[in-house]
C-alpha positions in Angstrom: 0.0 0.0 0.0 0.9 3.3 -0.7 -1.1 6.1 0.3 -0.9 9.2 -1.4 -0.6 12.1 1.0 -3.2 15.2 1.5 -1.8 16.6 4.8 -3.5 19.6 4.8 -7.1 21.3 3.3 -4.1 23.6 1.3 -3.3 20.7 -0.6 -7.0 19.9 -1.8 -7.5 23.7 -2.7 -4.5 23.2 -5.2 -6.1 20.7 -7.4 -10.2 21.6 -7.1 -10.2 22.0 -10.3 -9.3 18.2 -11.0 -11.8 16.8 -8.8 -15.5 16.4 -8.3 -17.3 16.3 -5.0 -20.1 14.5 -5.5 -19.6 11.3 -4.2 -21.2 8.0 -2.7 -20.0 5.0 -0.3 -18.5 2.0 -1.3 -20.0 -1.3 -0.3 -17.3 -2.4 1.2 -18.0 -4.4 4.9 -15.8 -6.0 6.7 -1.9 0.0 18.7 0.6 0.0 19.2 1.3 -1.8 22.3 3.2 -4.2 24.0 7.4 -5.0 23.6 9.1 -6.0 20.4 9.3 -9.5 21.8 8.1 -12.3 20.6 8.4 -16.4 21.1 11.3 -18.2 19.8 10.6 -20.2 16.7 10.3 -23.8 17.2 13.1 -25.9 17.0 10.9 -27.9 13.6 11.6 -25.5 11.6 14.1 -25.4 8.5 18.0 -25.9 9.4 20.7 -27.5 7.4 20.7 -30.9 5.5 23.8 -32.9 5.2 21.5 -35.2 2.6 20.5 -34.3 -1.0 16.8 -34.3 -1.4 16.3 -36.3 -3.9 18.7 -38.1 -6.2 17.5 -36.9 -9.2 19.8 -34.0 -10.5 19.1 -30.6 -9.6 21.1 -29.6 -12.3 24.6 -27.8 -12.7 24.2 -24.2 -10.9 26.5 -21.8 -9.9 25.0 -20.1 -6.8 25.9 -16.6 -4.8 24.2 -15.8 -1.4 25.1 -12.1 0.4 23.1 -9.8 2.6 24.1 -6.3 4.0 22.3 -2.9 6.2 21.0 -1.0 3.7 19.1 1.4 7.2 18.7 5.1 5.8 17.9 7.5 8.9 16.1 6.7 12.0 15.5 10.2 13.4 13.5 13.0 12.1 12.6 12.1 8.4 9.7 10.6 7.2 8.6 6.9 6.8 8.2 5.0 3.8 4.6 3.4 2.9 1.5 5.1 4.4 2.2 8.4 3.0 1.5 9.8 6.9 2.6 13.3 7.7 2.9 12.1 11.3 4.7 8.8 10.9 8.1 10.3 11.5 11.1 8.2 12.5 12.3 8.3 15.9 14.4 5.2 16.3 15.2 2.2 15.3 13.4 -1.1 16.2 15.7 -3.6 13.7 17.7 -2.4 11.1 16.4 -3.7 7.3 18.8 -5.7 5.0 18.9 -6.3 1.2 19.6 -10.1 0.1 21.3 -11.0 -2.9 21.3 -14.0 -5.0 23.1 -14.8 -8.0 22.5 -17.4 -10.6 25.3 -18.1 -13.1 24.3 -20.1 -16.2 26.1 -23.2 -16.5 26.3 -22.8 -20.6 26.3 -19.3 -21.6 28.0 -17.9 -17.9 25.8 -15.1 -18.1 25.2 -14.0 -14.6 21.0 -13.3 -13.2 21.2 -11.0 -10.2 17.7 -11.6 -7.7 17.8 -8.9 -4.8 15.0 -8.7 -2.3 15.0 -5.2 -0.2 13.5 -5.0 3.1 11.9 -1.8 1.8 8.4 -0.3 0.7 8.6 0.6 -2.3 12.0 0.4 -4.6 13.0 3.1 -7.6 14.7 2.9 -10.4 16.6 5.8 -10.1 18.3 3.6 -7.1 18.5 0.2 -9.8 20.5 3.1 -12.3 22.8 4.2 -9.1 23.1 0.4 -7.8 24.0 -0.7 -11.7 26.9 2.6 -12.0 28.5 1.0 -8.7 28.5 -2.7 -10.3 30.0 -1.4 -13.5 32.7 0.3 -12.0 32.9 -2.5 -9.8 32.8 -5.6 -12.3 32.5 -4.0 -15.8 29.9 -5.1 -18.3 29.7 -8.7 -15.8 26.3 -7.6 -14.6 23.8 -5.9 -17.2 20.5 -3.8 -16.6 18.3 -6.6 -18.1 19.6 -9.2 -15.7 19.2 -7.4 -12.7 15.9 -8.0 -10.2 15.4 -6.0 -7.4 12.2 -6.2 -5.4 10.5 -4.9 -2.5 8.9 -6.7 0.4 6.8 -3.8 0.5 7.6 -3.1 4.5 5.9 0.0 5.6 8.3 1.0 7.8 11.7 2.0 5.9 13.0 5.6 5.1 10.7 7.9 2.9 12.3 10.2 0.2 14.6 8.0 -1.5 12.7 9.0 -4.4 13.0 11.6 -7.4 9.6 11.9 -8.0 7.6 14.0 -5.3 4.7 12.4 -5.0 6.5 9.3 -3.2 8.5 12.0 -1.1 6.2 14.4 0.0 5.5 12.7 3.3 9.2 12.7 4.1 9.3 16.7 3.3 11.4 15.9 -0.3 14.4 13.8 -1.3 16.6 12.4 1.7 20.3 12.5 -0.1 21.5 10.5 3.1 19.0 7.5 3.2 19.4 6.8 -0.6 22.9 6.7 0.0 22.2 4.1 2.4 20.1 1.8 0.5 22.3 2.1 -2.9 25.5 0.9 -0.6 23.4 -1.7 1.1 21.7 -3.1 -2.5 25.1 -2.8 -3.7 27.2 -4.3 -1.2 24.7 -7.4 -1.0 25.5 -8.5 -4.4 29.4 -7.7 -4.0 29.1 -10.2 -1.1 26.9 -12.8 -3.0 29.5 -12.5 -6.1 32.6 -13.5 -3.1 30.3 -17.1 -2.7 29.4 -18.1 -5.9 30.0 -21.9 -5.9 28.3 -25.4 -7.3 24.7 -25.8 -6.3 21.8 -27.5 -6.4 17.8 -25.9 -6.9 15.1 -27.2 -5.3 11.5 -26.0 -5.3 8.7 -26.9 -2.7 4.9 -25.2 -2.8 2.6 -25.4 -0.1 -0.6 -23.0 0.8 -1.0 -20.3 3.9 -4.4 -19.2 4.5 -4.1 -17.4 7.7 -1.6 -14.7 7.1 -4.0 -12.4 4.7 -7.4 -11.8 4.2 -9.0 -9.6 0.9 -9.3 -6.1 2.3 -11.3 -5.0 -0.7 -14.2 -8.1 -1.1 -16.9 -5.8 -2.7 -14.2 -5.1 -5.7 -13.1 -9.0 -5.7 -17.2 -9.6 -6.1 -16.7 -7.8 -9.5 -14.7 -10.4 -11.3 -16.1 -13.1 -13.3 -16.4 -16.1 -11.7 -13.9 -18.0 -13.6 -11.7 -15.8 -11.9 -12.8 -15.9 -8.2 -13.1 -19.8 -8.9 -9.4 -19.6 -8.8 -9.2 -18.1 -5.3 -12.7 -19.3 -3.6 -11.8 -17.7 -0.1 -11.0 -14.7 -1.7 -6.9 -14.7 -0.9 -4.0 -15.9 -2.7 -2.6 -18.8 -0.6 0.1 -19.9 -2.5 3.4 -20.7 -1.3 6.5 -21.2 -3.4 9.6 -21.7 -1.7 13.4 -21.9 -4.0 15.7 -24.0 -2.2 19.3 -23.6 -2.7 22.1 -26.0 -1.4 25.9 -26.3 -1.7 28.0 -28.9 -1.2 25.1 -30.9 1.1 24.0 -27.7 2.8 21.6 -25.2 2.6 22.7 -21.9 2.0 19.6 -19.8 0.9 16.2 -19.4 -0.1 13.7 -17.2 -1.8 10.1 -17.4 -0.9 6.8 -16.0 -2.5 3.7 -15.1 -1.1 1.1 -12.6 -1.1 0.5 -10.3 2.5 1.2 -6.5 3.1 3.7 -5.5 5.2 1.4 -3.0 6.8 1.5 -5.0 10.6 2.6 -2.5 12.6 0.5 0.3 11.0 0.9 3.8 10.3 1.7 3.9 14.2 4.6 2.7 13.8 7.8 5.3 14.3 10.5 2.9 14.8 12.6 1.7 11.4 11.6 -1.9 11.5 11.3 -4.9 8.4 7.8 -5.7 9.6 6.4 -9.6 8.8 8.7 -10.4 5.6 11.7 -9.1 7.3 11.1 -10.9 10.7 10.6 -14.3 8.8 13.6 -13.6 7.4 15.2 -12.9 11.0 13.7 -15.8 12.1 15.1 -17.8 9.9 18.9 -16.3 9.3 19.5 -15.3 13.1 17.3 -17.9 15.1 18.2 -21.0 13.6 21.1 -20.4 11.4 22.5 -18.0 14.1 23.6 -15.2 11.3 25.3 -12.2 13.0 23.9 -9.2 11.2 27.2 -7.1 12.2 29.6 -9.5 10.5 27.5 -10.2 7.5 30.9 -8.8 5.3 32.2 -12.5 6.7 30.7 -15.7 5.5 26.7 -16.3 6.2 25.7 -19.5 6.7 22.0 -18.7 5.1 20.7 -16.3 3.1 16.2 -16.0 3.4 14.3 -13.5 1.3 10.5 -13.5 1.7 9.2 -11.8 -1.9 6.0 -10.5 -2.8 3.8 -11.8 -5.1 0.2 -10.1 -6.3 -0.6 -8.6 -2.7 -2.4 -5.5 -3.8 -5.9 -6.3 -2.0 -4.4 -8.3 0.2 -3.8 -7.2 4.0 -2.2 -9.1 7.3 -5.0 -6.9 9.3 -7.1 -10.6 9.7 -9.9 -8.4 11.2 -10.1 -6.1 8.5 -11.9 -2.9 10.1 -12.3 0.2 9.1 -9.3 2.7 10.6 -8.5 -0.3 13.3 -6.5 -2.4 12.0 -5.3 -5.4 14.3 -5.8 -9.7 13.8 -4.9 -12.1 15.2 -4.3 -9.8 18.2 -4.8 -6.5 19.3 -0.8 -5.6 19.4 0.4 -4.5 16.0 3.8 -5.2 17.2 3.4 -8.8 18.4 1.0 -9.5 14.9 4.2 -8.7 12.9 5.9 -11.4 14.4 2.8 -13.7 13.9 2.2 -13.0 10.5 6.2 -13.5 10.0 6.2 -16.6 12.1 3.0 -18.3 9.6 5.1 -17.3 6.6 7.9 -19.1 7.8 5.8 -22.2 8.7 4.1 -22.2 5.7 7.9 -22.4 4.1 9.1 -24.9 5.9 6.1 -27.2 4.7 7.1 -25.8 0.5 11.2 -26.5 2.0 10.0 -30.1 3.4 8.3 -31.3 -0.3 10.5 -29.7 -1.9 12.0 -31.4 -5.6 14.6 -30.7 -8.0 13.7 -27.3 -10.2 13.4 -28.9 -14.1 15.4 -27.0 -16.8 18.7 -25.1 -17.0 20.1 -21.8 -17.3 17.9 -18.8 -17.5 16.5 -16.3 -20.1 15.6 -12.9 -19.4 13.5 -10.3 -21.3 13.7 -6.9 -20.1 12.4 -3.7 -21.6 11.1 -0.4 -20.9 7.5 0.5 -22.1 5.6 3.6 -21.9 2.3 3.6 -19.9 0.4 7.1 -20.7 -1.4 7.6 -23.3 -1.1 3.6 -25.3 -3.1 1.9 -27.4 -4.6 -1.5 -25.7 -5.2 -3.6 -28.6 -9.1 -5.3 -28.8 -7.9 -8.5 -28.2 -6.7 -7.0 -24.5 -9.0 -4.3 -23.8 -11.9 -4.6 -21.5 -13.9 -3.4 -24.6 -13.2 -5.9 -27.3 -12.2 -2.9 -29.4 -9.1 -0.4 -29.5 -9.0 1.8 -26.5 -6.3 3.4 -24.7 -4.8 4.4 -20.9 -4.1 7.8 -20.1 -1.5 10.4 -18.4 -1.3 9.3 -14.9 -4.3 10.8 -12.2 -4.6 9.8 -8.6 -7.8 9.1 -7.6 -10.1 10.7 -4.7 -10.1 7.1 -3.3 -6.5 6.7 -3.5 -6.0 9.8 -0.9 -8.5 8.4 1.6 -6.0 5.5 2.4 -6.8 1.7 2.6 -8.9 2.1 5.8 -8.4 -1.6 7.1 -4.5 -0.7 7.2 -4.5 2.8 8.6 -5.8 3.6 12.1 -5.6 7.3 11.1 -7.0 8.8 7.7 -5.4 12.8 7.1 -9.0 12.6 4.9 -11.5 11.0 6.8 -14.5 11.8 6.9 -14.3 13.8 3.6 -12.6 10.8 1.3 -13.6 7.4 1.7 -12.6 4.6 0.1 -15.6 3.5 -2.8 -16.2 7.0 -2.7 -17.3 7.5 -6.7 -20.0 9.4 -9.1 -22.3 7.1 -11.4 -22.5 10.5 -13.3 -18.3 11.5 -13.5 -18.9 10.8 -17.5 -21.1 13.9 -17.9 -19.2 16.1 -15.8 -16.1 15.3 -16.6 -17.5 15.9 -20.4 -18.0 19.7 -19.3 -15.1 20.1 -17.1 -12.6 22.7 -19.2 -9.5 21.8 -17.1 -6.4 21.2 -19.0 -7.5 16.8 -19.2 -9.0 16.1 -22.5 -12.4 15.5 -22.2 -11.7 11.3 -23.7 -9.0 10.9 -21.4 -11.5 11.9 -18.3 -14.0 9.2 -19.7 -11.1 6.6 -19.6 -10.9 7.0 -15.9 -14.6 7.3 -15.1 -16.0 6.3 -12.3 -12.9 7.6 -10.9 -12.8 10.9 -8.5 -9.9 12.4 -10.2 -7.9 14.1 -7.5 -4.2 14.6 -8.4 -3.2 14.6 -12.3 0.3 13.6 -11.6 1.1 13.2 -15.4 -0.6 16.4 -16.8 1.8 18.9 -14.6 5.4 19.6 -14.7 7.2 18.7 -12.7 5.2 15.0 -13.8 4.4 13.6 -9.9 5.8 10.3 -11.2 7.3 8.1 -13.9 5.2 6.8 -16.6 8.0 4.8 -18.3 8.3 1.9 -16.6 10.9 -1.8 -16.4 8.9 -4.8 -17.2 10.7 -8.2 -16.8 10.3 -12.1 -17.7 12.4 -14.3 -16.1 12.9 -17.9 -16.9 15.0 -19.5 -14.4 15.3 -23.4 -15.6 11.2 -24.2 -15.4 10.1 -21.4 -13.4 9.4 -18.1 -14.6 8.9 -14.9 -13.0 6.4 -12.0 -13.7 8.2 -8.5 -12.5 6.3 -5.7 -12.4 6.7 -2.3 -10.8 3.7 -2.2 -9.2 0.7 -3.4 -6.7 -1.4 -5.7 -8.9 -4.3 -7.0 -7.0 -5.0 -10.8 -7.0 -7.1 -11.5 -10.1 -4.8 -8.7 -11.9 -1.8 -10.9 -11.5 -3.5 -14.0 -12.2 -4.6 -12.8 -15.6 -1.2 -11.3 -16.3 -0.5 -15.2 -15.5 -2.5 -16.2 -17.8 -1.5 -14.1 -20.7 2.5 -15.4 -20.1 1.6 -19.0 -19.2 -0.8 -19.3 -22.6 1.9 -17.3 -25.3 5.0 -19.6 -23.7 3.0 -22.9 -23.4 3.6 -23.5 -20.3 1.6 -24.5 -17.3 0.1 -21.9 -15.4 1.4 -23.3 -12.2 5.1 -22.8 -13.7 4.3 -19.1 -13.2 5.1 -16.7 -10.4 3.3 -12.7 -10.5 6.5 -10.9 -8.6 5.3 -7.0 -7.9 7.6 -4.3 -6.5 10.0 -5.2 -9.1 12.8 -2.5 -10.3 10.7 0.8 -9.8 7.3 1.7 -8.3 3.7 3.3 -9.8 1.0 2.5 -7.7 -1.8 0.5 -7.9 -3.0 -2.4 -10.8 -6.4 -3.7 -10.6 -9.0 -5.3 -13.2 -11.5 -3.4 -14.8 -14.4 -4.9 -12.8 -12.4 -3.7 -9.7 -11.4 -0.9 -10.5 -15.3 -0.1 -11.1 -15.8 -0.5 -7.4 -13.3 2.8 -6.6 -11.8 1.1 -3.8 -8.6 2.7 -2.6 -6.8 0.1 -4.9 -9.0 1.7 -7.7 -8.7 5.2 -6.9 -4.7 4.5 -7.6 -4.8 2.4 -10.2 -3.5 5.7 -12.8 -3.7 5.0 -16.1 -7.2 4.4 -16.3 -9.8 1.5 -16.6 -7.4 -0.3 -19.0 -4.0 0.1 -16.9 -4.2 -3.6 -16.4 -4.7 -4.9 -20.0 -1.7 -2.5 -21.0 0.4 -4.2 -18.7 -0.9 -8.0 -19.9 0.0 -6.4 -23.8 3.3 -5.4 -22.7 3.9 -9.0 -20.7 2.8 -10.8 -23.8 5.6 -9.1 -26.0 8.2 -9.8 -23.5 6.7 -13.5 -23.8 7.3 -13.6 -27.4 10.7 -12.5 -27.1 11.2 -15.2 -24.4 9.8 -18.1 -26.4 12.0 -17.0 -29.5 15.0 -16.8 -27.1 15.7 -13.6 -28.6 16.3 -10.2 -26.6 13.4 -7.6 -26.0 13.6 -4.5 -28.2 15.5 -1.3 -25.8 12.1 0.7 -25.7 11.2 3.5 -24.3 13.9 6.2 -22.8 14.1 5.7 -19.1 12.7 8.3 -17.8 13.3 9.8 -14.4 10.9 13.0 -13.3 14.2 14.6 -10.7 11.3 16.6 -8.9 11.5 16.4 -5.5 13.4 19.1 -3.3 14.6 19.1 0.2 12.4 21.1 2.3 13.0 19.7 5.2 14.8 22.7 8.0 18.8 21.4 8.4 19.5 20.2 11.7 21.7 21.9 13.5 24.5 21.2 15.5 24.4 19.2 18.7 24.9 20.7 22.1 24.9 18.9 25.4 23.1 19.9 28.6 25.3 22.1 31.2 28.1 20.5 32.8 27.2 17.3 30.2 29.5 15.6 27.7 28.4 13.5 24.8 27.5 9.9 26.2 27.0 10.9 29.8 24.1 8.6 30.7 21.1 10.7 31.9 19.2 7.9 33.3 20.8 4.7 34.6 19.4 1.1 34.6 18.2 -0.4 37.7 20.4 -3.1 40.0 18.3 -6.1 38.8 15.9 -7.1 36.3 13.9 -10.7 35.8 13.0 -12.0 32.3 9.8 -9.9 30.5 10.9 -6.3 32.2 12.3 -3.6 30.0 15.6 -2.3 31.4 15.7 1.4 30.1 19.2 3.7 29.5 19.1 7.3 28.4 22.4 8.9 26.8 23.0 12.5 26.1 23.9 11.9 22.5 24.1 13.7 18.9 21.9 13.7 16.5 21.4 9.8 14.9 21.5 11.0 11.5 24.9 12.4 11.7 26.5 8.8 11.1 23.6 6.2 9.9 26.0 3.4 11.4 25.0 1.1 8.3 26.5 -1.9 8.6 27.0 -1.6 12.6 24.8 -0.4 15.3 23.7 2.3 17.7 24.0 0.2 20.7 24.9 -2.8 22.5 23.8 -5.1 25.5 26.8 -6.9 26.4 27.6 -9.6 28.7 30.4 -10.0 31.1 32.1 -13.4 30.1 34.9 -15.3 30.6 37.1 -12.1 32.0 35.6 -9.7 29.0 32.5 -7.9 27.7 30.7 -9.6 24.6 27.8 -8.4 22.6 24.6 -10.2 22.9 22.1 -8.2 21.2 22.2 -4.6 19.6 19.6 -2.6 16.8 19.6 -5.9 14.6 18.1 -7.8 16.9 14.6 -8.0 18.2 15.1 -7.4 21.6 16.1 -4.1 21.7 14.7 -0.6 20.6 16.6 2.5 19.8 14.9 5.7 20.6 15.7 9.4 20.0 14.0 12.0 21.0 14.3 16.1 21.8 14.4 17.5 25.6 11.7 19.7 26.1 12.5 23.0 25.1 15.5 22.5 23.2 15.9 22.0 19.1 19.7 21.0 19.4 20.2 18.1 22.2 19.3 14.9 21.9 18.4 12.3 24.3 19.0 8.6 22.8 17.4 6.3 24.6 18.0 2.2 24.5 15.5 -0.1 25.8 16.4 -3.8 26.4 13.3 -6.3 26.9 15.2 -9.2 28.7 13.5 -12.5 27.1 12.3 -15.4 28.5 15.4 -17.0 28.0 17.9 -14.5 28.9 21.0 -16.1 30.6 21.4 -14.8 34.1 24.5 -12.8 34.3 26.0 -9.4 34.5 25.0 -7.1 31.8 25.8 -3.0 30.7 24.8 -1.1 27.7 26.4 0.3 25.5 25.5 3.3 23.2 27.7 4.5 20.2 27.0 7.9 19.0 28.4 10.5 16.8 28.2 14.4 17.1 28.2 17.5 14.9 29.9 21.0 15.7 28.9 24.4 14.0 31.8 23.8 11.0 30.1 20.2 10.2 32.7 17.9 12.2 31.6 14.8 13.4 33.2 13.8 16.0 32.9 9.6 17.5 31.7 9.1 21.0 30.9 5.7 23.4 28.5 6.2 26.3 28.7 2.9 28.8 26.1 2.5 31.3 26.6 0.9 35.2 26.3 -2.6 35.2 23.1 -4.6 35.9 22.3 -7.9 36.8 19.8 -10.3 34.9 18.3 -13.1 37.6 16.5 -16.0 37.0 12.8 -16.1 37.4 11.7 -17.8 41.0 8.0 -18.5 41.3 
């Protein structure tokens, strides 16, 4: 989900004259409390096999498995996802990684690059930057066609890593220092992956998960023919799909698919966190396989990415409410886990059943296509005849947020989501705005609101990177987008029938190597739900997109490459407006890492031990790739670290003293789990600040020592 934001009546009053007001509500019926902590995963799930799987080959691969931080800011910029003015970051919950595979063809020794980014939405302009480093890096070893980078869609990374400033408005314009961040991290992933390429063997297992998502727009699902909702009868995507790489006997990564939001911890959230997808993965890297995120530039024993598939009406809110969103409990924080915890069950059934993958080497088609203002073809259109999609318009709908995930809407009560006119044909037919009166029609029964491709600077790109994978049997569907569940199937379909393959064979990947919004089918997009209301080329957006698949298809099947196409096109119109923070300063008679507020003699498991630091500004070193803080343990005559901002039981907080716009007070609180060793224990805060002439200078603040006991009952 991506919410576009209206923070203010001002911002309405700009573009009246795109929007009517006559509206009517959609049909649709259907906190942030608590620690960070969560139970331990069970000791069934996956680990490493010293026993192939089968002894049929798995064929000859060459496999490469990396991970690095890719953490912008935590403090003082806006969040990525809901678009909400308020949802500013002040800290750090767990930092969010980028994992990096790399498939090297056993006959040609052309090299597929698969990176999945704990992020919310992924750019291009960040694939260009990312694709600059690997060239200087490893010359022409690593083309634009056969790189993949996609988002888990996690609500809950930086904001304004964007050009185009309609993805950066909540964050106040482009953020120079977090895009820095997550080029290095995307970057450094694959560097690390390309250091373990070796001899492997591909497995993959499928299973089914029907508790992690429910369909958070039913009344638009109703719409689609029932061949369609035949092929999801509760109304979710359940599918799991689960690539299982070995080497040498033992299991070194895996990528798995399926379809949920990473919208847990809601729009509440202020804490940079990976939400469900990035907490399987921690499950499954630091739990079981024990990966230490802080030496992840050494060898890591396992690589998990949990991808996205066709999620765009899909939500992990199971109670699906309006503005209060929570299921299967009533802590957001604690549901992340949960949801995180089902995908990662579901996986281990796909990784238990899991078979050689069929076929060799990989093919990729890649091209860049145009998406405003291009003919749909009758044989795609929704008409049966010629038609056409449009410059890009938000919709009405769109700004009103997907109410189920939001517990706040900045429009409520004057957008809701179904919110359309039966009669927008007719007065969009006398409207004299600068939209020609045909392209209007195209987008009835939309509430056009924001006409992000008819202004300069354009709000965003409307050229976008469409790929087709084959990757020995399997093939994957990239698209830079949210495509709802039917609008992925059908895309499906359209690949599956011009290839000749089986349906099954296919996977619909969104978030893929840029971002636009919203896809949904024509019936859907009739119902002006929020997924509607962003869907922004128009009642045909969809069909476009299958025309566009099916040429890539052709090009795969005659194993030639895809024409260049269009120009890539990057809008570069976002601007910095947020104020420049200004140098640190300490409270009188303070120094930089004095601790303010000491932790107590004792704690017992379940308490939160608490530590404030008089520290500089977060922002003035983002510490990517190490941390803001420890918890050590005395042992064996020495201090060793035992958790820090990778790990899940600890939060890093940063906040201003009352009255003052240049200290800072960094806070660390430590929930001591269930299983905490007793001991002796200190933490540890690492901190950097920042004079009037713009030098940063290192500091360490070291709290007294406290002791951990063992629970007596």
């Amino acid at each position: 989900m991506f919410s576009f934001p209206v923070r203010s009546s001002h911002d309405v009053i700009i573009f009246a004259s795109y929007f009517l007001t006559r509206s009517s509500r959609g049909s649709r019926h259907w906190r942030r409390v608590g620690t960070p902590n969560a139970n331990r995963p069970s000791a069934a799930l996956p680990g490493t096999t010293t026993q192939p799987l089968s002894n049929k080959p798995a064929g000859k691969w060459k496999v490469g498995c990396g991970l690095a931080d890719m953490t912008g800011a935590c403090a003082g910029q806006g969040m990525m996802g809901f678009a909400a003015a308020h949802q500013v970051a002040m800290g750090i919950r767990q930092r969010y990684f980028a994992r990096a595979f790399i498939f090297v063809d056993p006959a040609t020794k052309k090299r597929l690059v698969y990176v999945n980014v704990d992020m919310a939405c992924f750019f291009e302009e960040i694939r260009l930057q990312v694709l600059e480093n690997l060239k200087k890096r490893f010359g022409n070893l690593y083309p634009s066609e056969q790189l993949c980078i996609t988002a888990t869609h996690n609500h809950n990374s930086c904001g304004g890593t964007s050009s185009s400033w309609a993805y950066n408005m909540a964050a106040k314009g482009f953020r120079q220092n977090s895009f820095d961040a997550e080029v290095a991290g995307i970057t450094e992933s694959i560097e690390r992956a390309h250091a373990n390429i070796a001899s492997a063997e591909l497995y993959l297992g499928k299973s089914e998960l029907w508790n992690a998502s429910v369909n958070r727009s039913p009344s638009a699902f109703a719409l689609n023919p029932q061949e369609d909702k035949d092929y999801f009868p509760h109304g979710i995507d359940p599918r799991v799909i689960v690539l299982r790489i070995i080497q040498s006997g033992k299991d070194v990564g895996a990528i798995t698919w399926f379809a949920t939001h990473g919208t847990s911890m809601t729009e509440q959230n202020r804490y940079i966190s990976p939400d469900n997808k990035g907490l399987a993965s921690y499950y499954w890297e630091h739990e079981v396989f024990g990966v230490d995120y802080l030496n992840a530039s050494k060898d890591v024993p396992f690589v998990a990415a949990f991808s996205q598939t066709n999620t765009g009406d899909l939500t992990p809110s199971l109670f699906a409410e309006w503005l209060d969103p929570k299921g299967p409990t009533a802590d957001n924080i604690l549901n992340a886990h949960i949801i995180g915890k089902r995908q990662l069950a579901a996986c281990k059934k796909a990784w238990d059943n899991a078979i050689p993958l069929t076929g060799s080497g990989f093919e990729v088609a890649f091209s860049h296509f145009t998406m405003s203002n291009q003919k749909v073809e009758a044989r795609f259109s929704s008409t049966g005849k010629d038609s056409r999609t449009t410059h890009a318009i938000m919709g009405w709908t769109a700004a009103a947020a997907s109410l189920e995930d939001n517990h706040v809407s900045q429009t409520w009560p004057l957008m809701k989501e179904g919110d359309k006119d039966p009669l927008a044909p007719l007065w969009q037919a006398l409207d004299n705005t600068d939209i020609p009166r045909s392209d209007l029609s195209l987008q009835a029964p939309k509430i056009n609101l924001l006409p992000l491709g008819y202004i300069f600077p354009k709000g965003v790109t409307e050229v976008l990177p469409l790929q087709l994978i084959r990757l020995g049997d399997l093939y994957l569907i990239c698209a830079p987008a949210e495509f709802t569940m039917v609008s992925g199937l059908r895309t499906r379909k359209i690949v599956a029938e011009t290839l000749g393959v089986d349906l099954e064979q296919t996977i619909f990947q969104g978030y893929t190597n840029s971002y636009n919004q919203y896809v949904t089918t024509p019936e859907e997009y009739m119902d002006q739900q929020y997924e509607g209301g962003a869907t922004l080329y128009g009642v045909e957006t969809l069909n476009l997109y299958r025309q566009n698949f099916y040429k890539l298809a052709l090009c795969l099947k005659a194993h030639k490459a895809a024409p260049k196409g269009s120009d890539v096109e990057i809008p570069w119109g976002s601007f910095d407006t947020l104020p420049k923070v200004p140098a640190d300063t300490t409270p009188e008679g303070k120094q930089f890492g004095d601790v303010l507020v000491q932790p107590k003699t004792f704690y017992l498991p379940g308490q939160r031990v608490t530590v404030d630091f008089v520290g500089g500004h977060p922002n003035n070193n983002l510490h990517r790739g190490g941390t803001y803080h420890e918890v050590q343990r005395w042992q064996n005559g020495r201090w060793v670290r035992v958790y820090d901002d990778t790990t899940m039981e600890t939060v890093f907080h940063w906040e201003r003293p009352e009255k003052s716009r240049s200290e800072s007070i960094n806070r660390v609180w430590f929930y001591v789990p269930k299983d905490c060793a007793p001991g002796r224990y200190r933490v540890v805060h690492y901190g950097d600040s920042c004079d009037k002439k713009g030098k940063v200078t290192p500091y360490k603040g070291v709290s007294r020592v406290f002791s951990v006991r063992k629970q007596t009952y």
